[in-house]
C-alpha positions as CSV (number, residue, x, y, z in Angstrom):
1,X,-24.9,-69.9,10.2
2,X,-24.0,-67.2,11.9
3,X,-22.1,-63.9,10.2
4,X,-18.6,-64.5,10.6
5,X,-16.2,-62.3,9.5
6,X,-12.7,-63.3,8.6
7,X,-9.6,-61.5,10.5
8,X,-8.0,-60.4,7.0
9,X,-11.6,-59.1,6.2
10,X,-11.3,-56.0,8.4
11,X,-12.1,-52.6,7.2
12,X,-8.7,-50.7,6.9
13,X,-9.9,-48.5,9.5
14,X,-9.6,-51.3,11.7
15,X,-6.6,-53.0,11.2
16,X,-4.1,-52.6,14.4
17,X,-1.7,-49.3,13.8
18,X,-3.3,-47.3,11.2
19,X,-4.4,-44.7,13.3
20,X,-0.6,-44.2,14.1
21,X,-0.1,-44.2,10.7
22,X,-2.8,-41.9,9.9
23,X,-2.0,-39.3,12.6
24,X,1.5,-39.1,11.3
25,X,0.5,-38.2,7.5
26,X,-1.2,-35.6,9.0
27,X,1.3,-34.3,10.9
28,X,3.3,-34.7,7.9
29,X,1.1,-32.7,5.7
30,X,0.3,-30.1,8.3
31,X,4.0,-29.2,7.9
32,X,5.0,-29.3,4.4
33,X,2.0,-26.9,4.1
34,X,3.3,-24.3,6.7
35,X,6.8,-24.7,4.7
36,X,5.4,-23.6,1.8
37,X,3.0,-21.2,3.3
38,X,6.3,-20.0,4.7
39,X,7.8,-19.6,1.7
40,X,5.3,-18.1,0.0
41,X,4.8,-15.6,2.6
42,X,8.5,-14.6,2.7
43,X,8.8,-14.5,-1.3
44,X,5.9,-11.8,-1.2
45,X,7.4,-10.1,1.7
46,X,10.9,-9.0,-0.2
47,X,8.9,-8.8,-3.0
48,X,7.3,-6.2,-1.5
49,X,9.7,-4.5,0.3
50,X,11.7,-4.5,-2.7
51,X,9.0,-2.2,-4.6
52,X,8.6,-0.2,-1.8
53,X,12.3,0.2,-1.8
54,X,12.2,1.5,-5.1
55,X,8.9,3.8,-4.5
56,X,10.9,4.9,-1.9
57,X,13.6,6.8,-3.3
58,X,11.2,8.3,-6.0
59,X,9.0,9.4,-3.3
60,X,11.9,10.8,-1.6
61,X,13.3,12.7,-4.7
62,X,9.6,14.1,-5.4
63,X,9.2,15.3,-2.2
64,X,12.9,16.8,-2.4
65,X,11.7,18.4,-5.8
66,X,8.2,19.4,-4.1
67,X,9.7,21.3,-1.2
68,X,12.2,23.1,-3.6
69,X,9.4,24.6,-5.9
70,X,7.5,25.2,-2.7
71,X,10.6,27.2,-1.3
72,X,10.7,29.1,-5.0
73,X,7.5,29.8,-4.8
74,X,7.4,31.1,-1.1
75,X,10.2,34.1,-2.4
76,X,8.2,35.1,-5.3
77,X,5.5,36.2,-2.6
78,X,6.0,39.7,-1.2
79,X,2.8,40.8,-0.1
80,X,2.0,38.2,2.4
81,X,4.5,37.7,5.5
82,X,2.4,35.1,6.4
83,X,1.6,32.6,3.8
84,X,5.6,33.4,3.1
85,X,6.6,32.3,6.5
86,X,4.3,28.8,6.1
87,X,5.5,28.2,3.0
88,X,9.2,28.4,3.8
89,X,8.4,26.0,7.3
90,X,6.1,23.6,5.0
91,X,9.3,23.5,2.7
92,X,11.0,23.2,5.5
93,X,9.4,19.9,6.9
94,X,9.2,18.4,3.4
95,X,12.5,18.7,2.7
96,X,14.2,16.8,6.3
97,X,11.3,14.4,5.7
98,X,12.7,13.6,2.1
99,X,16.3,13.7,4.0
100,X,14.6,11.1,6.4
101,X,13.3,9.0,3.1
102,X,16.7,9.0,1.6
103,X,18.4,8.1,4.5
104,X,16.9,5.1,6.3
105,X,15.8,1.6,5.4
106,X,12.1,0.9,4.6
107,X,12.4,-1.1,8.5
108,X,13.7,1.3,10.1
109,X,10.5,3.9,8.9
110,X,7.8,1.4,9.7
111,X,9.5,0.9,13.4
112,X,9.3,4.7,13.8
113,X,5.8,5.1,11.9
114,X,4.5,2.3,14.5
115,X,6.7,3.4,17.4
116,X,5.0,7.1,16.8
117,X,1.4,5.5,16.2
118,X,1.4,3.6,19.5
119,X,2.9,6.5,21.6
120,X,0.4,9.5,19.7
121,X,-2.7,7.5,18.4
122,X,-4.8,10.4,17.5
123,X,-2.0,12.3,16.1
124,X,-1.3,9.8,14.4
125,X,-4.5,9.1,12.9
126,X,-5.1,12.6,12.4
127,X,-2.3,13.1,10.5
128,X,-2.6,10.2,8.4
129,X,-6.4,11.7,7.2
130,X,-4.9,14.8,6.1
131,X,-2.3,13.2,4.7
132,X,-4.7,11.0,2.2
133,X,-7.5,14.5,1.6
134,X,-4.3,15.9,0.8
135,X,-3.0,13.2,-2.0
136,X,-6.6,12.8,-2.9
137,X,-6.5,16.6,-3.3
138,X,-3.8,17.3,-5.2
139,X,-4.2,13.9,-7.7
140,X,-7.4,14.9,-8.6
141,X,-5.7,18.7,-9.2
142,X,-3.0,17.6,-11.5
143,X,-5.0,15.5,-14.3
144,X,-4.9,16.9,-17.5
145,X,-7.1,19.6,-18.7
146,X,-8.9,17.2,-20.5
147,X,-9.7,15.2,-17.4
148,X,-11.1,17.9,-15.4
149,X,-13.2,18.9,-18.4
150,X,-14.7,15.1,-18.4
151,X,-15.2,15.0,-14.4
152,X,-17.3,18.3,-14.8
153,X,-19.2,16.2,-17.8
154,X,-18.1,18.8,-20.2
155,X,-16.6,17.7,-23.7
156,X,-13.4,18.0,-25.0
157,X,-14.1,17.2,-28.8
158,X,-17.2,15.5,-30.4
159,X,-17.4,11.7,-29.3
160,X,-20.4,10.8,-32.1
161,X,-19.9,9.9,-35.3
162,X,-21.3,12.8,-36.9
163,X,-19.5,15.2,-34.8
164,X,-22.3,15.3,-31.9
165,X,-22.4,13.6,-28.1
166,X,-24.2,10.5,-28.7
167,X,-27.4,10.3,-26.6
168,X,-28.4,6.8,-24.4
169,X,-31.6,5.7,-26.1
């Protein structure tokens, strides 16, 4: 009385083109997750580019507005040659780079940006570090009066309720 087992009895595993079968599902699932994937991934990319398009023209206009106040501001100084002269090339360069904003597609820009990364790395890099201490710079320079006040951890008005700093306990 041996252990016999019965040809309809075999683990499903076993039985002759399942692994075909099996390997196929895969594949099958393999894809229509890399199609949605896909999708996904493309949905987020115009989504994207389409909020970058829009940043775009505001950044370009700011800059536009920036260089223009910088240029007003250069003729009111008459004392310095100097700081005259840099102010009026710094206008200068802010407003063909708002010019280059307005003008070409958000591709086009990243092309260059790359193209100019790959041929000048450390200008590139440099550049791009004085670019962000300079945006760190002046953010931090045009908060309200009232935020400067609370960065230095002075107070604007009382914050207890009997008209004094409240103290941690």
């Amino acid at each position: 009385m041996g252990m016999e087992t019965r040809s309809d009895e075999r683990p499903s595993a076993a039985r002759p083109g399942d692994a075909g079968r099996g390997a196929a599902y895969e594949r099958r699932t393999t894809e229509a997750g890399k199609e949605q994937t896909s999708a996904i991934w493309s949905e987020a990319k115009e989504s994207v580019r389409s909020v970058l398009g829009e940043k775009q023209a505001a950044t370009a206009a700011d800059i536009g507005d920036f260089a223009r106040a910088l240029r007003s501001a250069a003729r009111q100084i008459e004392h310095n040659a100097a700081a005259t002269r840099i102010a009026e090339q710094t206008a200068d360069g802010l407003e063909r780079l708002s010019g280059t904003l307005r003008g070409k597609d958000l591709n086009t820009l990243v092309r260059e940006i790359e193209s100019f990364a790959r041929a000048q790395p450390a200008v590139f890099l440099g550049t791009a570090v004085a670019a962000g201490f300079l945006v760190t710079r002046f953010l931090k320079s045009s908060g309200t009066p009232e935020s400067r006040l609370e960065r230095r951890g002075d107070s604007v008005a009382p914050s207890g309720p009997y008209g004094e700093r409240e103290q941690p306990y």
